[in-house]
N, C-alpha and C positions, 0 to 999 in steps of 0.2 A: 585090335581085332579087325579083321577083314569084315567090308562091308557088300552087301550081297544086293546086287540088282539084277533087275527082271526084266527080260526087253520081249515084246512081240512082232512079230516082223522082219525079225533079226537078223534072215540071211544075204536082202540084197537092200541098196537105197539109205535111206534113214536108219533104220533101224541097222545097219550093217556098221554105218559109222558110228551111230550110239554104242552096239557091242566095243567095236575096236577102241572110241575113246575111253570107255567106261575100262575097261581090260589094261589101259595102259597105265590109268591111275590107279590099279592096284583093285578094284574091285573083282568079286567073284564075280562071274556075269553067266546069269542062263538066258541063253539066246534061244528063242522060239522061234517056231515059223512051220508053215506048210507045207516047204519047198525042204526034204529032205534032204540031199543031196549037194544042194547050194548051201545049207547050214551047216551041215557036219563038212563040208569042205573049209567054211570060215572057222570052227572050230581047231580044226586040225591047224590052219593057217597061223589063227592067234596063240594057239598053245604050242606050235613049233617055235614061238618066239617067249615062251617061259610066264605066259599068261595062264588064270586059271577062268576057262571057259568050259561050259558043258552044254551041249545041244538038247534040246525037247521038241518033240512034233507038237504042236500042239494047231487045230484050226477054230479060229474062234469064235465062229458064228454058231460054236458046238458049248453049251454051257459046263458041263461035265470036262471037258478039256482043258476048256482057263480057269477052274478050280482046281484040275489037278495038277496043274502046272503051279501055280501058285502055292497050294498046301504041301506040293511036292518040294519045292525049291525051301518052306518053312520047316517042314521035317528033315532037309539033307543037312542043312545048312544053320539053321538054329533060324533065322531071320528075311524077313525080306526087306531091306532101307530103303530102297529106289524100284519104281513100278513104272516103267513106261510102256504104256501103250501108245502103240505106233501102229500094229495090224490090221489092213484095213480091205475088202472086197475090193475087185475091181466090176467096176459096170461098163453097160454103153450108152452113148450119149443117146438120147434123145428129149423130145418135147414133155412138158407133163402129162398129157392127156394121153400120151402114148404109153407110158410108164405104169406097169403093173404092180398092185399089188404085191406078190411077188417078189420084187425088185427092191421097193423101199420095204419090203422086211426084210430080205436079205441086207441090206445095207445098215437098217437100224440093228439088226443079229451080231452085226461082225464091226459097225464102228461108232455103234452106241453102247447096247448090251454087254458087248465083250469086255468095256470100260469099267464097264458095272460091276459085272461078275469078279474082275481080278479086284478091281478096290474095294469089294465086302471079302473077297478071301482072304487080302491083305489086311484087313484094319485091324482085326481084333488081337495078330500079333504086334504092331506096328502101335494101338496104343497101352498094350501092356508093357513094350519098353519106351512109350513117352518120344515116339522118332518114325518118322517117316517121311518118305519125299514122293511125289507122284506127280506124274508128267504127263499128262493127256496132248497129243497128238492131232489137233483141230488145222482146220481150213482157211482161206480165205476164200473159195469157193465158197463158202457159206453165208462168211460175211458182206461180201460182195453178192452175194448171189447167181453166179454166172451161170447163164444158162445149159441148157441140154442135161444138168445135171442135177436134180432137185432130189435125188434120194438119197444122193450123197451130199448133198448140201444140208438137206433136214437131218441126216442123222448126226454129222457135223457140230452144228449150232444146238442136238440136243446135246451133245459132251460136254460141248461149253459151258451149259446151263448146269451141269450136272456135275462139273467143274469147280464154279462158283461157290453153287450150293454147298458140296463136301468140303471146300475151303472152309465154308463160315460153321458149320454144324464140328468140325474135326480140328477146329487150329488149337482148342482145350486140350489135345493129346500128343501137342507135337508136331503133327501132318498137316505137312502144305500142299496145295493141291493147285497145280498153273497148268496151263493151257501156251504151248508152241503154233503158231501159224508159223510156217515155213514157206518161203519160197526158193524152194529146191529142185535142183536135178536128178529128175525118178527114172523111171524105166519109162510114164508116159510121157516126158519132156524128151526123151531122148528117142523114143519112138516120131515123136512131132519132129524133130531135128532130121530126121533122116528120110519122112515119109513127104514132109509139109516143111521142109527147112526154110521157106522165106516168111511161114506163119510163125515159127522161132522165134525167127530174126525181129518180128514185129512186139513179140511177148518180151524180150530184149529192150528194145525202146521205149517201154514203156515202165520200165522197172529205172527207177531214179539214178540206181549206180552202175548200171547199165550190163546188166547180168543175170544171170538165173544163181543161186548160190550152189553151191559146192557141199552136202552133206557133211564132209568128215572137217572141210579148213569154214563154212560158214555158220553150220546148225550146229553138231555136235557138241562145240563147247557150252554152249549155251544152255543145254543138257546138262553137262556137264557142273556148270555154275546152279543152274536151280536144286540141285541134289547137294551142294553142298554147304556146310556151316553159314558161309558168307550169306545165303540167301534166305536165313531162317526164319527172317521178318518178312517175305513175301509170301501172300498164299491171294489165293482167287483170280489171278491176272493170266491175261492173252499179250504172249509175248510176241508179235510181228517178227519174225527174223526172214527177212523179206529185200531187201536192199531199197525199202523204202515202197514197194510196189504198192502196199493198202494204204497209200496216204490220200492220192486220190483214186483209186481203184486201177486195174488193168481193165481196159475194156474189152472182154471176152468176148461180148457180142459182135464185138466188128471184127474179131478173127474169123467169124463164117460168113462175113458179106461177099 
């Protein structure tokens, strides 16, 4: 039986590599995302190569959206096995005191909430067949705490928590529930490469294996492996896939000295 995951964010970065590795191992995959255009072009991409992929708009700071995406992919499909959330606002940096309201709800809306909403639409299929996998998509901005960015760090470290918790309340029905720290090449590392390349170059040396990772050859599998049999004894953990950067932190503050 084909097994059906759920990816948010789906059309560029992370989430683009999760779609594609997840499509390769034979899973259904519905790829979400806000960026119309960039998703139904990766769709097209993957299913020109004899994958079964299907696009959904969905924005998730919208509650109604990540329910219907979810209930929707449970209705087509019979199930949903793998739920990653990966979608996540972008903000701008600044100080706490500058940082509106506002701001930290939009970011708790779209990278705490939105976690929420897909894992209660998720569960009640997921423990009626005794199987699930979910993969929350957390920071080291959080853990770390790095500045300028505390509304995405607080909503961050609340996933985490929120992580945990469904690990320990859900492992009775099958569902594990872990937590990815990435240290990845997104769209804003590659913005910093081009805009600020010798601040890079700095974020570089201080990552232990001397590199940003690679979404689809560094993070992806790792996705990969927690959705699968092998990891059915793991739930509630933060998985670093980082090339060692959070052992003793990057120091983000001295990239704006």
């Amino acid at each position: 039986m084909t097994q059906v995951a759920v990816i948010t964010g789906a059309a560029d970065g992370l989430g683009k590599a999760f779609a594609t590795r997840f499509a390769e191992a034979g899973y259904q995959v519905v790829a979400a995302d806000i960026n119309d255009a960039a998703g139904e072009a990766l769709v097209a991409a993957l299913n020109a190569r004899d994958f079964h992929v299907v696009y959904r708009h969905c924005d998730v700071t919208q509650k109604a959206q990540v329910e219907a995406l979810v209930n929707g992919a449970i209705e087509q499909f019979g199930a949903v096995d793998v739920l990653i959330n990966n979608a996540v606002p972008l903000g701008a940096l600044s100080p706490i005191e500058e940082k509106s309201d506002a701001e930290f709800q939009r970011q708790l809306d779209g990278g705490f909430f939105a976690a929420r909403w897909a894992m209660n639409a998720a569960f009640a299929a997921m423990k009626a067949r005794g199987f699930g996998r979910i993969i929350n998509l957390c920071s080291l901005n959080g853990v770390n705490a790095h500045p300028q960015t505390a509304d995405y760090n607080v909503a961050k470290e609340a996933l985490r928590a929120l992580t945990r918790t469904a690990a320990r309340e859900w492992a009775p029905h099958g569902i594990t529930v872990n937590a990815i720290c990435p240290g990845a090449i997104t769209a804003a590392f590659l913005a910093m490469q081009t805009f600020a390349p010798e601040m890079a170059q700095r974020v570089n040396k201080q990552i232990p294996m001397g590199y940003m990772g690679d979404p689809y050859e560094d993070i992806s599998g790792v996705a990969l492996f927690l959705a699968s049999k092998d990891a059915r004894y793991m739930t509630g953990n933060t998985l670093f896939v980082d090339g060692g950067g959070h052992i003793n932190g990057i120091n983000w503050a001295s990239l704006f000295d």
